[in-house]
C-alpha positions as CSV (number, residue, x, y, z in Angstrom):
1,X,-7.3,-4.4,27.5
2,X,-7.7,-8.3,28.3
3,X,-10.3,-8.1,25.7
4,X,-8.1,-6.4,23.1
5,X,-5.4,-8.9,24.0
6,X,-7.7,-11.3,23.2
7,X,-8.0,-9.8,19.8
8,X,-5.0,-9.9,18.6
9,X,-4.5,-13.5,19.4
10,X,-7.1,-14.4,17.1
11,X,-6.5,-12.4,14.7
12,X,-2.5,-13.7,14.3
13,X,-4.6,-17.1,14.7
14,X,-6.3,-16.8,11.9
15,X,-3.6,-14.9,9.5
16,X,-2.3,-18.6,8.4
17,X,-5.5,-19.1,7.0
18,X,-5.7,-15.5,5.5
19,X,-2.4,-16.1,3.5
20,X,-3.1,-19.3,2.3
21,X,-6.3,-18.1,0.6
22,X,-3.9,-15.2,-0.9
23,X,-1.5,-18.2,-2.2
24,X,-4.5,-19.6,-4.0
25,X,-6.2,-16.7,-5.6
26,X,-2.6,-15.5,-6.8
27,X,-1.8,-18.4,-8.3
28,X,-5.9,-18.7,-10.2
29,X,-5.2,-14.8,-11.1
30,X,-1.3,-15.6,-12.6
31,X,-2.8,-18.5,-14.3
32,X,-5.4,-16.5,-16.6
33,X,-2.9,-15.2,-18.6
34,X,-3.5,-15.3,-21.8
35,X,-1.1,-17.3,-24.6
36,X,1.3,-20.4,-24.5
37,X,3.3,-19.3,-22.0
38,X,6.0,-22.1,-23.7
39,X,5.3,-20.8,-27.2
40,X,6.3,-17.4,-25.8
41,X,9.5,-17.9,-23.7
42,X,10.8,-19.5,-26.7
43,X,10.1,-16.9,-29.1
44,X,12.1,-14.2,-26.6
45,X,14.9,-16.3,-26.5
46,X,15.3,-15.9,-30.4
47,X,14.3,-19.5,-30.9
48,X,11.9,-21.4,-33.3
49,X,8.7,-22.4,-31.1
50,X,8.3,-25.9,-32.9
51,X,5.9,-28.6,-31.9
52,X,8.9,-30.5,-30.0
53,X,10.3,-28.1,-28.5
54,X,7.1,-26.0,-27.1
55,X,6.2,-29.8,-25.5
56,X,9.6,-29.8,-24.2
57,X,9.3,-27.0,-22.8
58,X,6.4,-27.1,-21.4
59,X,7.3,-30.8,-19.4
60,X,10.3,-29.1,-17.8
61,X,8.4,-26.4,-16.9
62,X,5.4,-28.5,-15.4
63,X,2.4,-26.4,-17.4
64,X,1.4,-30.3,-18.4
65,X,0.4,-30.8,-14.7
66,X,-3.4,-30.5,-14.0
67,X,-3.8,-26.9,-11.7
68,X,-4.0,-28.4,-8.4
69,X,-0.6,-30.0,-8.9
70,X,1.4,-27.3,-9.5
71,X,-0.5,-25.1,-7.1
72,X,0.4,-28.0,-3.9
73,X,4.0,-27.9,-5.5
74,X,4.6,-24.1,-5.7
75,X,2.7,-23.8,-2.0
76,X,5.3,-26.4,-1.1
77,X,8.0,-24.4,-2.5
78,X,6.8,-21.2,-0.6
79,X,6.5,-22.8,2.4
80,X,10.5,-23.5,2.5
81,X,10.8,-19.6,1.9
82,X,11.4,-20.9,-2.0
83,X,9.8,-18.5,-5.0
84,X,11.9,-20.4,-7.8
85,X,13.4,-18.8,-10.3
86,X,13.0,-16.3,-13.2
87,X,11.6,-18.1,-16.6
88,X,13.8,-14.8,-17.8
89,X,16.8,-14.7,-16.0
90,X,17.3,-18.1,-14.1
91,X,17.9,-15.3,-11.0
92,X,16.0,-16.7,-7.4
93,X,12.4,-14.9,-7.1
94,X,13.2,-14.1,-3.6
95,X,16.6,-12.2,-3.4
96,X,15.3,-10.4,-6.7
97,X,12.0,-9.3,-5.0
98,X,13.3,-8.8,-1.7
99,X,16.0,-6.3,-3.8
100,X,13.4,-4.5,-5.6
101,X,10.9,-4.6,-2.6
102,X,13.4,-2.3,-0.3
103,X,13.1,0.3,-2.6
104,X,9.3,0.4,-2.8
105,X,8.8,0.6,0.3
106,X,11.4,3.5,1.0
107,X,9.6,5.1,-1.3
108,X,5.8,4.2,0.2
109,X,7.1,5.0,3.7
110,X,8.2,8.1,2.7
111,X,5.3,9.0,0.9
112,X,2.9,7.8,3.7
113,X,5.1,10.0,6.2
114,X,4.3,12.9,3.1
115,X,0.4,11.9,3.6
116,X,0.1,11.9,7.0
117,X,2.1,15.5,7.7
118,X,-0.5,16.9,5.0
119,X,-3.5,15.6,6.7
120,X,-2.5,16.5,10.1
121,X,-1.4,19.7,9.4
122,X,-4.4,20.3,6.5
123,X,-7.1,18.4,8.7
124,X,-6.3,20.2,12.7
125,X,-6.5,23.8,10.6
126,X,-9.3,22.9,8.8
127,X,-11.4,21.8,12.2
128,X,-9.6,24.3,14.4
129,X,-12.1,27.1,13.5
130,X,-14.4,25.5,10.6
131,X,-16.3,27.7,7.9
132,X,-13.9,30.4,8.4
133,X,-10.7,31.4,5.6
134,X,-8.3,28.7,7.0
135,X,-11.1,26.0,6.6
136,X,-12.3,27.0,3.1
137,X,-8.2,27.8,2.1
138,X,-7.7,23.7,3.3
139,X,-10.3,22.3,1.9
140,X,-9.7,24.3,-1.8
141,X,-6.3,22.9,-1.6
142,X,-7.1,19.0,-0.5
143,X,-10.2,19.6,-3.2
144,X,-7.3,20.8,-5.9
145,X,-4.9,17.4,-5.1
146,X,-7.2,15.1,-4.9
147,X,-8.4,16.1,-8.1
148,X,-5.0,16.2,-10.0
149,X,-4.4,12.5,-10.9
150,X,-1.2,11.6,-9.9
151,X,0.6,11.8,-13.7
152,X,-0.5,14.7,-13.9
153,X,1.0,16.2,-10.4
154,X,4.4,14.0,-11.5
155,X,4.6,16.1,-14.8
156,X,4.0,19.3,-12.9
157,X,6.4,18.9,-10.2
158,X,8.9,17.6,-12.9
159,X,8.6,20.4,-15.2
160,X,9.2,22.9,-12.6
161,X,11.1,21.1,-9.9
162,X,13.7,19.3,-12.4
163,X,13.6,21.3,-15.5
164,X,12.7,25.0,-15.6
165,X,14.2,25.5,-11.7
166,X,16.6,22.0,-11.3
167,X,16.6,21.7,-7.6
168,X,15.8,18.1,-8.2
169,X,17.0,15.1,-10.4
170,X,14.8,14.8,-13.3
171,X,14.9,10.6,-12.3
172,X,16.9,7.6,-11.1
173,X,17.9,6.4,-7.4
174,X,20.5,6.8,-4.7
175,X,20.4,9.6,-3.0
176,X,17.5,11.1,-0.7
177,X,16.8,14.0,-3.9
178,X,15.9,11.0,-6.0
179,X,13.4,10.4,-3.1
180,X,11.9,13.5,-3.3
181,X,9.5,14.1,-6.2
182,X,8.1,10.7,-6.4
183,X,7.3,10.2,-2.7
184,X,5.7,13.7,-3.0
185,X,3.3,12.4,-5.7
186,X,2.2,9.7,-3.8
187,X,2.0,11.3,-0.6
188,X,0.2,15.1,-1.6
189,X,-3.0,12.9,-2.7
190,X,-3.0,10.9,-0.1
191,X,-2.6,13.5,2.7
192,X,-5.4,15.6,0.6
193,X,-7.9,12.5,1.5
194,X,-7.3,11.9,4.2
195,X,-7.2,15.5,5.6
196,X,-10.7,15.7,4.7
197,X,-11.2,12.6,6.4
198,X,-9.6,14.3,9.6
199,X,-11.3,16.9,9.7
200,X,-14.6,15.7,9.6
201,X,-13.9,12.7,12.7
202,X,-12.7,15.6,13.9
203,X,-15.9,17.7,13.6
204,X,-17.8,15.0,14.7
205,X,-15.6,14.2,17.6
206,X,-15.7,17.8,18.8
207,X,-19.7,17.7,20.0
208,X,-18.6,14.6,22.2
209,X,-19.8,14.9,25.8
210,X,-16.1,14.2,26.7
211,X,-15.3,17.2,25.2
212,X,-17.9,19.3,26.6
213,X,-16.2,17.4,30.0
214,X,-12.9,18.6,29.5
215,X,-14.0,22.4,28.6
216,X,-15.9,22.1,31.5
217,X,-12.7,21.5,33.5
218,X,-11.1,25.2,31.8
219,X,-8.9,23.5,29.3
220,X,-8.2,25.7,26.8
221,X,-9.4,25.0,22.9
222,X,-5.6,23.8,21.8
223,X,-5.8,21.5,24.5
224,X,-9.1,19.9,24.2
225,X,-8.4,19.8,19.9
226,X,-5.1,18.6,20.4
227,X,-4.8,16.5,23.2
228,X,-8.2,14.8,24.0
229,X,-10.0,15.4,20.1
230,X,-7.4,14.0,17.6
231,X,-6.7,10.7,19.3
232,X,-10.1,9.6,19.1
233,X,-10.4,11.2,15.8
234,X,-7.4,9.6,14.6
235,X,-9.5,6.0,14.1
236,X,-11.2,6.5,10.8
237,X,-8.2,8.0,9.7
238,X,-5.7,5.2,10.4
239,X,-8.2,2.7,8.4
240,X,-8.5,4.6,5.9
241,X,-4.4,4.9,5.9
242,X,-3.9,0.4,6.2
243,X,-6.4,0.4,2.7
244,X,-4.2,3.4,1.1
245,X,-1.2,1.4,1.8
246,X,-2.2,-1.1,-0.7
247,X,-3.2,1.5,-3.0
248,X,0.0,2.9,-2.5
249,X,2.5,-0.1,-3.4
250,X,0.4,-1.2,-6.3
251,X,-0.2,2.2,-7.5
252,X,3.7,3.2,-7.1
253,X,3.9,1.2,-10.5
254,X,3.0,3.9,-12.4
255,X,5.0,6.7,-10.0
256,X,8.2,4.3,-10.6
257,X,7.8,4.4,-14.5
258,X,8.0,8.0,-14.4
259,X,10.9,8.8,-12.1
260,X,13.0,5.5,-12.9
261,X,12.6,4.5,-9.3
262,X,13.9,0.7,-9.4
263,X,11.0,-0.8,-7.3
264,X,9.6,-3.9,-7.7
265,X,6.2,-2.5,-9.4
266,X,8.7,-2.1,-12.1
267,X,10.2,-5.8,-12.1
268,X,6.2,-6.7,-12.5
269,X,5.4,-5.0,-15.2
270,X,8.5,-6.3,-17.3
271,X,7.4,-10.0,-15.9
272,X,3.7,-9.3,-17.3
273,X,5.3,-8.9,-20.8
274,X,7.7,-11.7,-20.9
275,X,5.1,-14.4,-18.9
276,X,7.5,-14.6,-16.2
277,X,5.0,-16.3,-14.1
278,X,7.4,-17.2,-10.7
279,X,8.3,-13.7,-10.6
280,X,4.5,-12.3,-10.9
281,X,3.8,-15.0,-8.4
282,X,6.2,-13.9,-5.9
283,X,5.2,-10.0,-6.5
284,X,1.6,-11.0,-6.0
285,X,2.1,-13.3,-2.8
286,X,4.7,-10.0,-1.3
287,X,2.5,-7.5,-2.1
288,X,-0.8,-9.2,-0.7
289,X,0.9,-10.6,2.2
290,X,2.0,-6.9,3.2
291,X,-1.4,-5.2,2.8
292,X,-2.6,-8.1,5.4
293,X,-0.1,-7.7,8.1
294,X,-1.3,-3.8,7.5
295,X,-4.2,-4.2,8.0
296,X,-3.9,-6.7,11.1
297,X,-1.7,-3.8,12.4
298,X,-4.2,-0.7,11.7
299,X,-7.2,-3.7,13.5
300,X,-5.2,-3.9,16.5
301,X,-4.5,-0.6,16.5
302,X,-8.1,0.7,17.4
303,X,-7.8,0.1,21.4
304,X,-4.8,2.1,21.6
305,X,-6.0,4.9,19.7
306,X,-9.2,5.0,21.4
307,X,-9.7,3.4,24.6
308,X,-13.6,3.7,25.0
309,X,-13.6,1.3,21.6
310,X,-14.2,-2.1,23.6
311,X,-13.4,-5.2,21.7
312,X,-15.3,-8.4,22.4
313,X,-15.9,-11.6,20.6
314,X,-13.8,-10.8,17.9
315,X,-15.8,-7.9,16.7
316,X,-15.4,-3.9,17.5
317,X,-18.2,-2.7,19.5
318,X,-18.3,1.2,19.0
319,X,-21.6,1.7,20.5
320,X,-19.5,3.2,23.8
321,X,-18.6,5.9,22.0
């Protein structure tokens, strides 16, 4: 465990260094868009994008200002908790994201609590007695979702969920039925993946010698699978849950564009198509920041999952397993 500890401080060590690399690429990737940003703020207003007033513009906004300038001023700016403001709205960056962000990540939450019931309940069957019915009945049904892109599965579930039979809001927020449909979109594919995933660490996990131990002792096969199995088993599947988390907030964009969810993949796409550039800044920066702190979370995870995973120098060493 003193190893482990040891971990951990270097990894929140070196997570000031992580983020400032995500400053920088998000503000090289918001910077290739394409167009006179001036040109086009002007035009949405309703006004006349002259010569004069494109320069003026462009001065008060400080687009003259070579790259490096404007990226020490905006990581200034972010490093007093300061996102600006909307080139839209003249509304702060942060309170609007932080608004917007609550409700993705309801709705992620929700949907990952969605994934992980499916793959727990989908993946122990599955490996319980594998090649038999239940096996081939979960593994034809995570096959089926993970097939169904998740438009499709949105339409599905909305056509008989919302219309045909309407148990459920067709769209909009602010009550837990609103939650509902969306977070099972997310979540059905996800659990689908990963109870495959399950079931084969599972599998795997099952011909350990510590297993053979503990059926040795008389424990019963429930006991061994669910007590002494699926923790270790658990470790492949809890990485490959801290990567689907960022597929999950930047994929809610399109779930959110179906069922009206307010989230803030929704506040990014309208800032893609008016060039609101502090707002697609801050969405980048939030977005990238959370999938890091996941993904420090699922690293220092391991160790408690699996205590015969030793961690030294930095680096996971499996080979005890």
């Amino acid at each position: 465990m003193p190893a482990a500890l040891g971990h951990a401080f270097r990894r929140l060590l070196a997570l000031p260094a992580v983020l400032v690399g995500v400053t920088l690429l998000t503000f090289l990737l918001t910077g290739l868009i394409p167009g006179d940003v001036a040109e086009e703020l002007i035009l949405r207003s309703g006004g006349q994008p002259t010569p004069e007033a494109v320069a003026a513009l462009r001065a008060q906004l400080g687009l003259d200002d070579p790259g490096p300038v404007r990226y020490l001023r905006w990581l200034a700016r972010v490093a007093r908790l300061d996102l600006g403001q909307s080139w839209q709205t003249g509304e702060p960056v942060g309170p609007l994201l932080l608004e917007r962000l609550q409700a993705t990540l309801v709705l992620t939450g929700t949907a990952l609590t969605v994934g992980v019931g499916v793959a727990l309940g989908l993946g122990t069957w599955a490996a319980a007695r594998p090649g038999g019915l239940a096996d081939r009945l979960a593994l034809g049904t995570t096959l089926l979702l993970r097939c169904t892109p998740d438009f499709v599965l949105g339409f599905v579930l909305l056509y008989f969920l919302a219309v045909r039979w309407p148990v459920l809001p067709l769209t909009g927020a602010g009550t837990w039925r609103h939650l509902v449909l969306p977070a099972l979109v997310l979540g059905l594919g996800l659990g689908a993946t990963q109870a495959r995933l399950l079931r084969a660490s599972l599998l795997e996990v099952l011909r350990e010698p510590f297993i053979a131990a503990a059926r040795a002792r008389g424990l019963g096969r429930r006991t061994v699978l669910l007590r002494h199995a699926l923790r270790a088993a658990l470790v492949p599947v809890v990485t490959s849950l801290g990567n689907a988390t960022g597929f999950l907030l930047g994929g809610s964009v399109v779930v959110e564009a179906i069922f009206g969810w307010p989230g803030v993949g929704q506040l990014a796409v309208r800032a893609v198509g008016t060039r609101d550039l502090p707002v697609l800044q801050g969405y980048a920066l939030a977005m990238a920041t959370l999938v890091v702190v996941v993904n420090l979370a699922v690293d220092l995870s391991y160790p408690l999952l699996d205590p015969r995973i030793a961690v030294e120098g930095g680096e996971r060493d499996a080979t005890s397993r």
